[in-house]
Every structure is written in C-alpha cells, then in structure tokens.
C-alpha positions as CSV (number, residue, x, y, z in Angstrom):
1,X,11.9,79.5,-94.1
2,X,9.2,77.6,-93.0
3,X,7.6,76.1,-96.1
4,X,10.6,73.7,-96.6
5,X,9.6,72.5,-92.8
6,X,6.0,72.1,-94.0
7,X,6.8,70.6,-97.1
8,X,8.8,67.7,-95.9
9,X,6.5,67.1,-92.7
10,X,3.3,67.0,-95.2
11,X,5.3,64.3,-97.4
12,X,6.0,62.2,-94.5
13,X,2.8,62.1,-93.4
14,X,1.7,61.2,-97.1
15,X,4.4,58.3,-97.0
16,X,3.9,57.3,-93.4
17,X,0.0,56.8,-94.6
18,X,1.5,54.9,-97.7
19,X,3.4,52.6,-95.4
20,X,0.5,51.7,-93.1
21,X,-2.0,51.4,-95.7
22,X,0.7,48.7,-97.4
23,X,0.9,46.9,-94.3
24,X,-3.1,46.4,-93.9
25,X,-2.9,45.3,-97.6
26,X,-0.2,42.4,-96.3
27,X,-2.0,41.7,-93.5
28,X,-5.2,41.4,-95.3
29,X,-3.6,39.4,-97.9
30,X,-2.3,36.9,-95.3
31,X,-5.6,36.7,-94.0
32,X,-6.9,36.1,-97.4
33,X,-4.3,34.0,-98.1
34,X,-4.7,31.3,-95.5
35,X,-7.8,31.3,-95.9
36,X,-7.9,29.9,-99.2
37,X,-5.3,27.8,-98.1
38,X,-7.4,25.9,-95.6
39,X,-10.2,25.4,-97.6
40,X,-8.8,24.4,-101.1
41,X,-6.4,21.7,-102.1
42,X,-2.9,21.5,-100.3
43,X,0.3,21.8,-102.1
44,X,2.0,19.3,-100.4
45,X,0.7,16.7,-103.0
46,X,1.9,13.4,-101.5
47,X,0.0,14.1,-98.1
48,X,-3.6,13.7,-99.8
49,X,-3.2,9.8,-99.9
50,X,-0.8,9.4,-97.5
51,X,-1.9,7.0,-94.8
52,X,-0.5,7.5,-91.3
53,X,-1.5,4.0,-90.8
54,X,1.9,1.6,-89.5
55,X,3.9,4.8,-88.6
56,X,5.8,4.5,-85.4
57,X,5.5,7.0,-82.4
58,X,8.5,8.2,-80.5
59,X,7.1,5.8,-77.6
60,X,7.5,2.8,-80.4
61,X,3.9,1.8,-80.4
62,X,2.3,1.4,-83.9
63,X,-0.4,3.9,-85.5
64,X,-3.5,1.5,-86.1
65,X,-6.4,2.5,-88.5
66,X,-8.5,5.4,-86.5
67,X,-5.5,6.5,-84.0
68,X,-5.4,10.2,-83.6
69,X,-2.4,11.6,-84.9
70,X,-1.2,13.5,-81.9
71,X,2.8,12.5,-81.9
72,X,5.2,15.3,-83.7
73,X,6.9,12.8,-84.2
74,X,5.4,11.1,-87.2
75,X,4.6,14.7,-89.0
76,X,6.0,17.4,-87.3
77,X,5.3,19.6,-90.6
78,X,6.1,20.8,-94.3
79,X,6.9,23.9,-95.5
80,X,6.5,24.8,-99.4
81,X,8.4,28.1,-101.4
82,X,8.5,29.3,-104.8
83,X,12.1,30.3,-106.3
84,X,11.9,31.4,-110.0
85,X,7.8,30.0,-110.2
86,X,9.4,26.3,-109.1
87,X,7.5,25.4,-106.0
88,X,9.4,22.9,-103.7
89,X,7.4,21.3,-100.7
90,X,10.5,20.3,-97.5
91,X,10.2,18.4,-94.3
92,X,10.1,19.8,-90.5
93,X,13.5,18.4,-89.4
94,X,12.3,18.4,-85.5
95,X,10.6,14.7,-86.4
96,X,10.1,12.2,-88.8
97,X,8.1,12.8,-92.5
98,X,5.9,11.5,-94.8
99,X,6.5,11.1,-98.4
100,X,5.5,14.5,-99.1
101,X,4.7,14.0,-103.1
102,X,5.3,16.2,-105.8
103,X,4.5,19.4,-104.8
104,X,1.1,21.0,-106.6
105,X,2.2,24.1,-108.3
106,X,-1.7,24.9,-109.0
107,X,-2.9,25.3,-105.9
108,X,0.1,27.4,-104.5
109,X,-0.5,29.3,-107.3
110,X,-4.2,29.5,-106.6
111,X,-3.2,30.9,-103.1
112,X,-1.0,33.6,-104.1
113,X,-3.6,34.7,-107.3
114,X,-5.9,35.3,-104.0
115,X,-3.7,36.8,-101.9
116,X,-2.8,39.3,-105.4
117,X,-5.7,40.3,-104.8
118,X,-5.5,42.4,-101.8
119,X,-1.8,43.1,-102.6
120,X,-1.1,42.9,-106.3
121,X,2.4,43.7,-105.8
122,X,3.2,40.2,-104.9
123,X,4.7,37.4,-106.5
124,X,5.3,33.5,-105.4
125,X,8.5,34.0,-104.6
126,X,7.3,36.3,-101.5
127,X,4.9,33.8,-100.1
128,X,6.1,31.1,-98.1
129,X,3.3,28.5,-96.9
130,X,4.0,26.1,-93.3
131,X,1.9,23.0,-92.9
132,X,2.8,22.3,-88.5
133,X,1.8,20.2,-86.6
134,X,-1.2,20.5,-84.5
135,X,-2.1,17.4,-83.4
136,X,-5.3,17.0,-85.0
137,X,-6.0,14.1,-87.3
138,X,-6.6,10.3,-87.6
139,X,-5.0,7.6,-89.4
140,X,-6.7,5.8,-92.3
141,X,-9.4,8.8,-92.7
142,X,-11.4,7.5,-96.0
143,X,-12.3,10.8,-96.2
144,X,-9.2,12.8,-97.2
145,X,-6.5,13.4,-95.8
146,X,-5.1,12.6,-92.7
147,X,-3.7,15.1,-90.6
148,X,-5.2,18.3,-90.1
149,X,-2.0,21.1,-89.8
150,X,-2.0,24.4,-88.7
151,X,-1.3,26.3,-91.9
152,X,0.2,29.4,-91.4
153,X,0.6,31.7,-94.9
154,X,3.9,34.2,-94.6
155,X,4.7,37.2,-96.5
156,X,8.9,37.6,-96.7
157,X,11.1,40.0,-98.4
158,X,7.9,42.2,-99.6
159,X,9.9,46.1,-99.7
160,X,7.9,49.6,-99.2
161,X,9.4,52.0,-101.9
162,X,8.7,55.2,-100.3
163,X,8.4,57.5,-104.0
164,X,7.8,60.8,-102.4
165,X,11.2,60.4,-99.9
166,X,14.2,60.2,-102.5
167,X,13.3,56.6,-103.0
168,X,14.0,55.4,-99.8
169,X,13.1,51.7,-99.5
170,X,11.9,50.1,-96.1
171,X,11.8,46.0,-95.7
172,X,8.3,45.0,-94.2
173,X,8.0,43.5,-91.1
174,X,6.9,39.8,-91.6
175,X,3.1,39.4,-91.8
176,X,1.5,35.9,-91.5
177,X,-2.0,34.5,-90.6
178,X,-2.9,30.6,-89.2
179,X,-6.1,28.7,-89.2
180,X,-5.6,24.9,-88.6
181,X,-6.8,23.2,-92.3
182,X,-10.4,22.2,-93.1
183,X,-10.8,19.8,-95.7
184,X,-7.6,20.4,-98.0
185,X,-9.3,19.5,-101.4
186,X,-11.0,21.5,-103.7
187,X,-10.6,24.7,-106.1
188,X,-13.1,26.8,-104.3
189,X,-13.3,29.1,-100.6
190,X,-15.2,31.8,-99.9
C-alpha cells in the first residue's frame, strides 16, 4: 500500500532535481551568454560605424564630436531575435534610432553556439538579445563604436519535459543576465 506512495514521491524528487538542475543550466547559459556578447562583435551591424555625431537631444541641442551620449533619446536601444535561423535587429520605440545595419547573423550565432554549451538544448529561436540604453558612450569615438549598451541576453519559451511524470511539460521561468558592453568587436571572450 505504501510503495505506490514511495514510488511516486522518489520520482518527484528525481524530476524536481531535473528541473532545478535545468534551470542552473539556463542561468548559467545566460551568464555565459552575455558574456560573450559583451566582449565579441555586436549583432546590430549598422551601430559599429554609426556616428552619434549631429544627432539631436530631446532638449534640441546638437551632439558635437566627444559629447557623452547620455540622452535616451538618441538611442534608447535595439533588440535582435532569430525566427526560423533569420536574425532581425528592431528599434526601442521609447526614442529615436540609429540606422541599425544589417543585422550580423555570425555573431548571434557565435552567442548562442556558447551559450549551447551550458544548455545544448537550445536553439536561436530561444534567445533573444536587448542592446538599452545606459548612458555610457561618446560621439565620434575612433575607436569603435559609440555607445556602450547594457546588453542583457534572455532565454524565452525554453520548456522542462518532465520524462519520469507522464510527460508533463513545465514552461521555464524567464532567465536573463546583463553586463553593460566592452568593446563590441572581435571573435574571441574568455
């Protein structure tokens, strides 16, 4: 009479370990993720040569070579998706946006490869990649790009498929990481 009891509570201990151990792999490859993201090249492709120089501030004063860009207003952000392994870049509607370029499919593939990784389960289409603002940057920087976003690297629509429970699926929470970008070229973090 008992053994059915025992049975089922020893399989959802097994799953509820399954589950937890899924999420660490999520958060880790968000983590991971971002990482790489901050560090490499950026997917937005037209931001790499964009020059913030001329742009107008919501106060109507003109962006000179060497301003910070500190205004939402003249990038309030970017995010970029996958859908069926065709990565599209879109603007922040809260302000106005660059040209953001064709969007580079390499390096958001480059991002997801690492965040496989930790989580080999995923695909593009579960990664979703925000470029903010964060008020860090200066016009006409000879050096690269810039502004300097908060990137934050999302995990959505990633399901659990709990084998042991009559196949009972269970929808992640979201998992995401942030660390404002670095340099934003290159093919290599560590």
């Amino acid at each position: 009479m008992v053994l059915p009891l025992l049975l089922l509570l020893t399989i959802g201990l097994i799953e509820a370990g399954r589950f937890m151990w899924t999420c660490n792999r999520a958060e880790k490859a968000t983590q991971m993720g971002v990482r790489y993201a901050v560090a490499t090249d950026i997917v937005p492709g037209g931001l790499v040569n964009y020059s913030f120089v001329g742009a107008t501030r919501s106060d109507g004063t003109t962006i000179t070579q060497g301003d910070a860009i500190n205004d939402p207003s003249v990038f309030a952000g970017a995010t970029c998706l996958s859908s069926s392994g065709t990565v599209t870049c879109t603007c922040d509607t809260s302000g106005s946006c660059p040209d953001l370029g064709t969007p580079n499919p390499t390096a958001f593939n480059d991002i997801v490869a690492r965040m496989q990784l930790f989580m080999p389960e995923l695909t593009a289409d579960n990664v979703k990649i925000d470029y903010a603002y964060s008020g860090l940057g200066y016009a006409g920087d000879p050096n690269g790009i810039d502004v300097a976003p908060l990137v934050k690297v999302s995990l959505r629509d990633i399901v659990f498929h709990a084998r042991l429970l009559a196949g009972l699926n269970i929808t992640l929470p979201a998992f995401s990481a942030a660390l404002t970008l670095e340099d934003g070229q290159g093919s290599v973090a560590n």
